[in-house]
N, C-alpha and C positions, 0 to 999 in steps of 0.2 A: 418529551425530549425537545430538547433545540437543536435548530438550523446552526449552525457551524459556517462561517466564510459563504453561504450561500448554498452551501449543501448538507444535506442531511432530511431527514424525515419531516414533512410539513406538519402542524398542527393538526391537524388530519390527517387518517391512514393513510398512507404513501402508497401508489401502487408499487407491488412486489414484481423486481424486476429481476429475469432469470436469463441464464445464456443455456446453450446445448452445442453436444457436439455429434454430429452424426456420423456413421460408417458408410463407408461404399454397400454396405450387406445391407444398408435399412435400419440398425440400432442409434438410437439415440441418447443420449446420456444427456440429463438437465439440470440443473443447479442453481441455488439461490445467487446473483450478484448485487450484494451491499449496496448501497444507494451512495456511499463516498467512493466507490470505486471508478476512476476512469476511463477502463476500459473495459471493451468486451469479449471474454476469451472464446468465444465461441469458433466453432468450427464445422465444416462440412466437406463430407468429399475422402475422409480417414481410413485408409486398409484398415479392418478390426484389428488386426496384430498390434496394431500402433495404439492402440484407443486406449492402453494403459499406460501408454507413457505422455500423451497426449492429457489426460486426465492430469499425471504428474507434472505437468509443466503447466497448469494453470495457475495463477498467480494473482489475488487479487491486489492493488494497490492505489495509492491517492498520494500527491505530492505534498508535503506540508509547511513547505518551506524552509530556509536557510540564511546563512548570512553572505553578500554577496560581497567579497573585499578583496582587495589587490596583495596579489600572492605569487611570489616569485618560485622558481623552483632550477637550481642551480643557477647558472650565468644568463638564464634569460631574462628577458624585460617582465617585470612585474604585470601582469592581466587579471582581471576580475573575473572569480569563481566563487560559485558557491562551496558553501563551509561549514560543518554542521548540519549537511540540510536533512531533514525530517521527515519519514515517509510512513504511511501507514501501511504496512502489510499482511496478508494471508495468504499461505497457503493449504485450501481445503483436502486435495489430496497429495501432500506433499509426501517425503520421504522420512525414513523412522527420522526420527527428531526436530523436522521440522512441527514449529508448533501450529495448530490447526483452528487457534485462534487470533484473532486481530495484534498485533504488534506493532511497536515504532521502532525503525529502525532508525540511527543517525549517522550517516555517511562523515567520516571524519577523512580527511583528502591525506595519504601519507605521503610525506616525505616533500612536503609544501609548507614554504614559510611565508611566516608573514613578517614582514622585515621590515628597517629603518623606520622603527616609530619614534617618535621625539613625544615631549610629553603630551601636545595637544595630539596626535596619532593613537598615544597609551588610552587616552580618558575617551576617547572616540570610539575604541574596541571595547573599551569597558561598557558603552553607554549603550552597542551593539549587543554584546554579551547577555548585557542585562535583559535588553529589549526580548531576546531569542529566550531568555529563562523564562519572562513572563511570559510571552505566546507560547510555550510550553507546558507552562502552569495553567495558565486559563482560558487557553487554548485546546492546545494539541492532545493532552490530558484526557480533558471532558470529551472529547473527541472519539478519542479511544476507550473511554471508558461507553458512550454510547454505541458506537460498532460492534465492544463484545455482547453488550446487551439485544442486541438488534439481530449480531450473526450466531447467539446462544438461543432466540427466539424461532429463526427460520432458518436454520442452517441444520438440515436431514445428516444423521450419524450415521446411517444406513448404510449396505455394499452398495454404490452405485453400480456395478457391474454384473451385478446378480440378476438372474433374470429376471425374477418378478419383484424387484425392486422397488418402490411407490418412487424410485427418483432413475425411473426405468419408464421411457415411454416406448 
């Protein structure tokens, strides 16, 4: 696999990087975290009551970029936001329907426009458009398509919750 923007698995085996969430009672719950993921959802200190929803609210994620352009919304003065921006998401114990593999999602801003283009503005959005299609193509893509490879490799199906769980320490 390749490196991505500076992340991703090195040419060599990457150390396998994990979070955990512990209970006040001594259970700990641990789990693979993706090497593109930015944060760490770990936790300590959990009443067990909570440790399933605590589980449900992990989230992994990576920013993937956007387009960042001046977007008015009603009567205000036009300010630069991101638009389109791209994010790669998991969540491993999410709820029925959430998908339990890597995804992109793309944040599209409602009810924000992007106004007064004259034609050198049009061909400027366009050349932005474009830009964002390719880093998505040969980008964000390959990206994604190594995540599910990676979180389909180390990523335990098992009841985390069970007691003698191998993703039960």
């Amino acid at each position: 696999m390749t490196r991505f923007d500076g992340h991703g698995p090195a040419s060599t085996a990457p150390s396998v990087r994990t979070w955990a969430v512990s209970t006040t009672s001594g259970e700990v719950v641990r789990g693979y975290l993706p090497w593109w993921a930015e944060d760490d959802p770990s936790r300590t200190g959990v009443r067990p009551e909570r440790l399933h929803l605590e589980l449900a609210a992990i989230g992994h994620q990576a920013n993937r970029g956007g387009l960042i352009v001046p977007v008015t919304q009603g009567v205000d003065p036009a300010t630069d936001a991101g638009v389109l921006v791209a994010t790669i998401d998991c969540r491993p114990f999410g709820e029925d329907g959430d998908p339990e593999l890597p995804v992109v999602n793309v944040q599209v801003v409602d009810d924000w426009w992007i106004t007064d283009l004259d034609p050198a503005g049009v061909a400027d959005l366009g050349r932005r458009l474009r830009a964002l299609a390719d880093h998505l193509t040969h980008s964000v893509a390959p990206e994604l398509a190594a995540a599910r490879e990676d979180w389909a490799e180390r990523h335990r199906t098992d009841d985390p919750t069970a007691g003698d769980s191998p993703a039960t320490a």
